[in-house]
N, C-alpha and C positions, 0 to 999 in steps of 0.2 A: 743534358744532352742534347740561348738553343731550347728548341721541343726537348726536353732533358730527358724524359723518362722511356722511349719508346726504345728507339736505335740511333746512331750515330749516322744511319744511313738515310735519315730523313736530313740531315743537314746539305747533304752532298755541295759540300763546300767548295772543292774542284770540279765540278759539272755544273757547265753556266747557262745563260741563255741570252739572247741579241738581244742590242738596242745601246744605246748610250753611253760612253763611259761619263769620271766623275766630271764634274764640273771644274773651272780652272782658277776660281777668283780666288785674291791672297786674303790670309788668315792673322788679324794680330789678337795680341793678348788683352787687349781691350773688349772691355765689355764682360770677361773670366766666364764663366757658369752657362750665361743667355749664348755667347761666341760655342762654345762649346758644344751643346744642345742641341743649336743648331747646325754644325757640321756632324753629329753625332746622326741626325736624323737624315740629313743629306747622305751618308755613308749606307744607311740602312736601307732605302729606297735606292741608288743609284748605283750601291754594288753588293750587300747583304741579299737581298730579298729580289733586284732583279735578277742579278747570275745562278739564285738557288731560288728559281717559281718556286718549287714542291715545295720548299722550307715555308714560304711564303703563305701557301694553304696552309700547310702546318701550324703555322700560328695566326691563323683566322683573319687573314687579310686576303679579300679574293677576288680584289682586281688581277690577283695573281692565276687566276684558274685555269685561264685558258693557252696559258705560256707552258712551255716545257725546256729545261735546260738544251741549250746545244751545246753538245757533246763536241762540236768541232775544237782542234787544234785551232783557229786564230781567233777562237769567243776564247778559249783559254789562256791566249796570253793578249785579250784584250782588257783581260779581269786582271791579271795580272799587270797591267800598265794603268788600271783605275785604281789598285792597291797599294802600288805603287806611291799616286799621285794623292792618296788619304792619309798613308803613312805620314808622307813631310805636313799635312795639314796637319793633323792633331798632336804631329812633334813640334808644330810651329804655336800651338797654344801655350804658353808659361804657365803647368800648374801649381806654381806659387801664387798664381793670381786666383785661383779657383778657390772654393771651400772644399775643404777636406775629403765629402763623401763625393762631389765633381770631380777634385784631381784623382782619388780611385777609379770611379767609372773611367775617365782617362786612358788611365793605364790600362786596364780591360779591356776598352779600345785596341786602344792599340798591340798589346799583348795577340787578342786576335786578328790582326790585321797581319802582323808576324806570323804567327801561328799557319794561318790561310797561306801565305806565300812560301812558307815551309812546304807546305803541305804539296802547292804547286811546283815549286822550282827545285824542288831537293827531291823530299819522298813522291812524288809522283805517279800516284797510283795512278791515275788519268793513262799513263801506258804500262802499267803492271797488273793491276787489278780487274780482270772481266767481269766478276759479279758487280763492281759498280754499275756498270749500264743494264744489267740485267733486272737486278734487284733495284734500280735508280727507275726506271719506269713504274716498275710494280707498285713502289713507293708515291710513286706519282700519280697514281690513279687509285691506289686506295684512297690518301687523304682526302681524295673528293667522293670517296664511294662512305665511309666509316660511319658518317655524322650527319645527319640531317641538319645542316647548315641553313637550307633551303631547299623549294616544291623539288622534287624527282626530275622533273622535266628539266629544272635551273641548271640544277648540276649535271645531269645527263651529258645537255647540250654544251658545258665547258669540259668533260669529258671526253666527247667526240671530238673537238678543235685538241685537245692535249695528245690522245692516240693518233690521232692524224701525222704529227711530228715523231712518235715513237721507231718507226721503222728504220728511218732518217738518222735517230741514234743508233741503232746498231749497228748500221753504214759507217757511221765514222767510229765505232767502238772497233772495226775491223782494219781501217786505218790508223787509231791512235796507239794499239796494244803492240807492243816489243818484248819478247823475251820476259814475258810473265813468271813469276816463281809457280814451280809445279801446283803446289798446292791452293792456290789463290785460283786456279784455271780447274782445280779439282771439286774444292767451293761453290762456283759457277755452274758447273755441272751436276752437280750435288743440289741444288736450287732450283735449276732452269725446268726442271718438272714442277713443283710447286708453282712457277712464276707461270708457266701456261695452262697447266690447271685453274687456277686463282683467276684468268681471264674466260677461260672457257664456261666455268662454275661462279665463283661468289662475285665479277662484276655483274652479269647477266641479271643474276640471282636478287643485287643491290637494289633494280632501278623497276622492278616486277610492278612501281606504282605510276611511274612515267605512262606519260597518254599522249602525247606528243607525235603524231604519227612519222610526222618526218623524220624531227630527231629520232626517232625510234631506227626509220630506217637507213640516220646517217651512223649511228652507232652498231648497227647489225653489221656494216662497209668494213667501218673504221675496228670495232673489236676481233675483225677475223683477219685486217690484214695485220693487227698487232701479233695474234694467234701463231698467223705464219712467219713471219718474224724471226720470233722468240721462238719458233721449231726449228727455223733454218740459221736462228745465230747456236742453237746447243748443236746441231748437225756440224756445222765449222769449228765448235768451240773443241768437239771431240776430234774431228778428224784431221784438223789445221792447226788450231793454236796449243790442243795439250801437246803431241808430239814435240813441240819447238819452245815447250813454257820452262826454263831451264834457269831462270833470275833468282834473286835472290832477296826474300822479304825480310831481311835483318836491315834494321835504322841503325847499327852504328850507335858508337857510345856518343860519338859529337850532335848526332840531330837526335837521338833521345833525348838526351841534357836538355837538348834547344826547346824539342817542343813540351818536357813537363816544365820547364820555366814559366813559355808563353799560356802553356794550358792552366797552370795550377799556381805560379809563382813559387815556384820551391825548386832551389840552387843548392839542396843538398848533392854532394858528391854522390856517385851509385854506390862506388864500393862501399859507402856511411848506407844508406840504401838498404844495400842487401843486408848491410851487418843488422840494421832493424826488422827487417825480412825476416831473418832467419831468429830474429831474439822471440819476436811475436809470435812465429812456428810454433819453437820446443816449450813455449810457455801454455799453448792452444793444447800442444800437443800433452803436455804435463797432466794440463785441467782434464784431458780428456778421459785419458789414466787414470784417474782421483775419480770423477764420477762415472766413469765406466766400472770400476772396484765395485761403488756401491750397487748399484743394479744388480751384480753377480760375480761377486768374490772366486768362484770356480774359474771363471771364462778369461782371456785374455781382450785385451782393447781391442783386438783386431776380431775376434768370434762376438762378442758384444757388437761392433759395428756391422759384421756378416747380420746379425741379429735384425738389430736396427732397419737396414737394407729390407728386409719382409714385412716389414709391419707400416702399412702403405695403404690406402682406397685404391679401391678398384679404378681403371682405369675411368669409367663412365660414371664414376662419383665423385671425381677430381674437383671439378667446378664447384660443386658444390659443398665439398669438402671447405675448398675455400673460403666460399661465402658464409659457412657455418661459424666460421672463425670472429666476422667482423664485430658481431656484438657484444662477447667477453670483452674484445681490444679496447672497443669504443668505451664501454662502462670503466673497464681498468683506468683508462687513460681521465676521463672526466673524476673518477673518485678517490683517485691517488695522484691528481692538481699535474699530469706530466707536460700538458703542452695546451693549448687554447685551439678547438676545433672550428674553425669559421663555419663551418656548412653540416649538415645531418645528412645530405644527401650522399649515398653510398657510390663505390664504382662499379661500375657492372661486368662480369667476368665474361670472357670470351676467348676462342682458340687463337692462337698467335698465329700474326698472318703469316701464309706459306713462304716468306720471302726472307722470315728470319727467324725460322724452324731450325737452320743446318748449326744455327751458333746463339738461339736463346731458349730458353727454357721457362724461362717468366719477364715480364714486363710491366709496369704501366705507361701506359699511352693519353696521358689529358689532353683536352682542347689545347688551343693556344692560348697564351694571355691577349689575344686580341678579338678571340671569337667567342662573340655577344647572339648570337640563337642558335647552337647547341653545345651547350656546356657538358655536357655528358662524359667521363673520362670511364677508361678500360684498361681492367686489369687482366693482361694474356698472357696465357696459361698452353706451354704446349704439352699436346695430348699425344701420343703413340702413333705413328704414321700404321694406317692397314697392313700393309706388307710386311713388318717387321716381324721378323722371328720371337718365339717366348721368349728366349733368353734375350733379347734387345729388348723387348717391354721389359720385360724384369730390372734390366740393367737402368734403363730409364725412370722405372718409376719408384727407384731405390731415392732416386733426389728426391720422391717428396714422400717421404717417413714421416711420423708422429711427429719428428721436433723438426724437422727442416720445414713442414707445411706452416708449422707456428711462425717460424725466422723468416719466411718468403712472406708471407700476409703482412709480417711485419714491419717488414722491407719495402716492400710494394704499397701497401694502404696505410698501417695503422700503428706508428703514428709518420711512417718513410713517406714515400715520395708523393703517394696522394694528399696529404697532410701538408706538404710544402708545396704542392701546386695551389690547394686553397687558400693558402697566403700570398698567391701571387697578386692578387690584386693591392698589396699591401706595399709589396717591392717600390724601395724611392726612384726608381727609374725605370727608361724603356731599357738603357744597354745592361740592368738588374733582372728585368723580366726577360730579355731575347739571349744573351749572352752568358753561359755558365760554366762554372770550372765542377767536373766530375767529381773533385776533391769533396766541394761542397755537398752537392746534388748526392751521389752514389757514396761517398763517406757520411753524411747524414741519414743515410738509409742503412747501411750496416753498422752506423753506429748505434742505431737502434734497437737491434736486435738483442745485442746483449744488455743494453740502458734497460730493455721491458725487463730480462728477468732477474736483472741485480735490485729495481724496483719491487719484487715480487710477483709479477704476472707468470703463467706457467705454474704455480703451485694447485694444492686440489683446491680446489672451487673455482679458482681464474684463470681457466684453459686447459686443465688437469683433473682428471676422476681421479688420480691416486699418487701415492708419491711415488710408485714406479715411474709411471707414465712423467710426474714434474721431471724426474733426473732423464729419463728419455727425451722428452722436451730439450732441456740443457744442452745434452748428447748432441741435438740436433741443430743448434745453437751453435757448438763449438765445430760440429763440423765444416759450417757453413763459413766461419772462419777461418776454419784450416784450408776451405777451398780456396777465402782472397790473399791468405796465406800464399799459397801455390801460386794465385795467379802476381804476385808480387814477387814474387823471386823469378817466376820463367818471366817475364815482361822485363827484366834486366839482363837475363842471361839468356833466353832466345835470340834479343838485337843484340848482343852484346857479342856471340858466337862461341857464346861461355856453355850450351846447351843445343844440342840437335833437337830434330822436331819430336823425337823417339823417347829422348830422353826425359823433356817435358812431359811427354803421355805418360811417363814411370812417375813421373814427380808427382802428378797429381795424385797416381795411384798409392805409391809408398810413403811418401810426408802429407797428402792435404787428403789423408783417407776419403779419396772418390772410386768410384767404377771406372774400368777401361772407357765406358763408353762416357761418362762424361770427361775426362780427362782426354779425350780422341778430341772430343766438341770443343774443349775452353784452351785447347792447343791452336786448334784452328782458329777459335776465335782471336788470341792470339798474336799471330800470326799479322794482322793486320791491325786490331785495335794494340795498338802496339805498347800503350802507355795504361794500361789496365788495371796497373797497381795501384789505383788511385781509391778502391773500396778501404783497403787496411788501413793505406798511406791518411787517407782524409780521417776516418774514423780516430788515426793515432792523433793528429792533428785536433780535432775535436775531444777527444778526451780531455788533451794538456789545456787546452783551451778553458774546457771547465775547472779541471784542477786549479789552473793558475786567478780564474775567478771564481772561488772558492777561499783560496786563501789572500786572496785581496778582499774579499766581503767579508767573510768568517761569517757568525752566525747569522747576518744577513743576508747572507745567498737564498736563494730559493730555485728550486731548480726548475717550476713552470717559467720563472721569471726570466731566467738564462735560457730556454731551448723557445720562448716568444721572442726574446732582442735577438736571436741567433735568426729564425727564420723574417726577422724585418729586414736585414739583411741581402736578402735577394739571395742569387746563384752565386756569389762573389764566392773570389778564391776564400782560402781561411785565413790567412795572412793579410786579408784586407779586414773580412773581420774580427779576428785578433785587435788590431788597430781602432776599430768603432769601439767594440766593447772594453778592454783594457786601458786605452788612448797611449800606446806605449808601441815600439818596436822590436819587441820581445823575439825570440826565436820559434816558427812552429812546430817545429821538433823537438 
């Protein structure tokens, strides 16, 4: 996610910030791999990491600290003309000159260089999207509030020079937005409480060890004219921009295509797409049936899931519901040889911050791969907002059932996405560690889920007191399937205009057996993360993957062996490594 695990909205890949565009000198194929490398890293400093600071903090580089994107329309197409001017650089490299894993990273390159100028010149959330700049600050001043990086005072004082620039954003977030789709303007407002909360309450709250008197009283200025701001962009955003937000957030079959090429390298056709879509469904939805039976032969799939839905911790035990989990996983995983754990050090669970509450549910959020004094990663967890009616906690905390609490832990920590941050330090490169395809990153995570309980984890003694509770388990397993199920068929026919917004919230509800109200949430979500298919999509991709080295090795396989060469790998698409592991250009479908 790239910071992969948190949101898509620490990358803020279309929100830049001033200074420099790239440099001009020419490029030849002389030199392969060293030539490379080195415009690879020029690319990274001079339009990755300057036009997106936050991203910058986000992966532990923090010369970046005290910058904040400018939101203006001419830093946007001044990034856009340094994007430009990379493109022809790294099409100017021959990677028939490079070694193999060099002319990959390559194309990943450039893959996202494309990807970025899609994003800029086509989909253009930069005038659709308002929660960008809302939630793009918030983002901005968490990453420096989350991590003891350094003293209180350090960070404080690049805190204060970064909200100093915020209000500034909203100024031109008021100039760049055009005819926003309703719902992206209803998101924003649906947020913009959380986002001034979160200033009023947990930055404050962050820096209680600062001593610094000045700074103290340059961020007392600067936190309250953020305050007002962010009070008087949701005053406009209600009274101004929803009335008139009337666009329309479908991408179209042509820039869908485009950007799961660049994101993911996979040129399947949609309609090939869906028809996998929908195979993976009735199959999810089959297994469901079969061990729904046994649980309770009386009850249909649908009363058994009603069931399931109840059988939840308490709100205020959540966290630690959680955390009660990690030690089965970790033992499972070390005594039945699944993967090679670099670190014993666990993550620490925590509420998901307010800023991406309206459209997550769980998360991990690790350091970056470049931040060397606090490595600390966080698994968040959202908790029930106060206000919320019973039947909205009800509805919410039906997502985390006996078996779905086990498939989120396992997704999240043990052996997902925490387990492939600690192998970042392993990753053959910077564009392996900064750079990731979702395919990899979030299909390795729910590939997992069901990898633990086809290994046997979930049964009584490894995460289960009884064999009701292991097919409950299961239960919860497949549902969570059935969700990237859902979310793989609406992410084609939402942009596609195959699907209203309405009828996606049904979809989730009647084929990916979810609650209205999560099926309300992963609509929205949606809606904008537009290419979301990528949990099933990569997980299916990962399966064949093993398959097809399984019966290249035969009894020589070993499956720790295969999911360690799989995570040396990096974030690369799977189609890259397909190619390392197999040495073949097989199909990943």
């Amino acid at each position: 996610m790239r910071r992969p695990f948190l949101s898509t909205l620490l990358l803020v890949t279309f929100l830049l910030s001033p200074g420099p565009v790239a440099h001009g000198q020419r490029v030849s194929a002389d030199g392969g791999g060293q030539t490379f490398n080195y415009v690879a890293d020029q690319y990274f400093s001079d339009v990755y990491f300057h036009f997106g600071p936050t991203n910058g903090t986000a992966n532990g580089l923090h010369q970046y600290d005290t910058q904040l994107e400018d939101y203006s329309a001419g830093n946007i197409q001044r990034q856009v003309a340094a994007l430009h001017a990379y493109e022809k650089k790294v099409e100017g490299i021959d990677p028939s000159a490079l070694d193999a894993s060099v002319a990959a990273d390559r194309q990943i390159l450039l893959n996202s260089i494309r990807s970025t100028l899609l994003t800029l010149e086509v989909i253009r959330p930069w005038e659709k999207n308002p929660d960008n700049y809302s939630s793009g600050i918030t983002s901005a001043a968490f990453v420096i509030m989350e991590r003891p990086y350094a003293p209180a005072d350090v960070r404080l004082k690049a805190l204060v020079e970064r909200e100093k620039q915020m209000p500034q954003a909203l100024q031109e977030a008021r100039k760049n937005l055009k005819n926003p789709p309703h719902i992206y303007t209803e998101i924003a407002l649906e947020q913009i409480g959380g986002d001034v909360s979160f200033f009023q309450n947990d930055v404050p709250s962050a820096f209680t060890d600062a001593t610094d008197a000045g700074t103290k009283a340059a961020f007392a200025k600067s936190n309250a004219a953020v305050i007002e701001a962010l009070q008087s962009y949701g005053a406009w955003l209600k009274s101004d921009l929803l009335p008139r937000s009337n666009g329309d957030f479908k991408f179209g079959a042509e820039t869908f295509a485009k950007k799961l090429s660049y994101d993911e390298m996979v040129d399947t056709p949609l309609d090939r797409l869906l028809e996998i879509a929908y195979a993976d469904l009735h199959k999810n939805q089959a297994e469901f049936a079969r061990v729904a039976k046994e649980v309770d032969p009386s009850k249909t799939p649908q009363e058994v899931l009603a069931e399931l839905a109840t059988i939840h911790p308490a709100p205020d035990k959540l966290l630690s519901t959680f955390n009660d989990t990690f030690a089965s996983l970790i033992e499972f995983i070390n005594t039945h040889h699944i993967i090679t754990i670099p670190s014993k050090v666990e993550p620490t669970l925590e509420e998901t911050p307010p800023f991406e509450r309206a459209t997550t549910s769980a998360s991990m959020d690790p350091p970056g791969p470049f931040e060397t004094h606090s490595t600390k990663a966080y698994f968040n967890v959202t908790l029930p907002e106060k206000d919320w009616t019973p039947e909205h906690i009800a509805e919410h905390m039906a997502e985390f059932n006996v078996g779905t609490i086990i498939s989120t832990s396992v997704h999240e920590a043990y052996p997902g996405h925490y387990i492939q941050f600690l192998w970042t330090p392993q990753f053959p490169s910077t564009v392996r560690k900064v750079l990731g395809a979702n395919t990899n990153i979030e299909g390795w995570a729910h590939y997992t889920e069901q990898m633990m309980l086809d290994q046997g984890y979930g049964q009584p003694g490894t995460g289960a007191k009884d064999e009701r509770e292991a097919k409950l388990i299961r239960l919860g397993q497949i549902q969570d399937a059935l969700l990237r199920d859902a979310r793989f068929v609406n992410s084609i026919k939402l942009h596609t205009g195959q699907f209203t917004f309405d009828q996606a919230v049904n979809f989730f509800v009647t084929d990916g057996y979810q609650s209205h109200s999560v099926g309300l949430v992963e609509t929205k979500r949606g809606t904008a993360d537009a290419t979301y298919l990528y949990y099933t999509l990569g997980k299916l991709e990962i399966m064949k993957l093993r398959a097809d080295m399984m019966k290249k090795e035969g009894a020589a396989f070993n499956l720790q062996t295969f999911h360690d060469n799989f995570m040396r790998q990096g974030f690369a698409p799977i189609k890259v490594v397909r190619k390392a592991m197999l040495h073949d250009d097989s199909p990943v479908l």
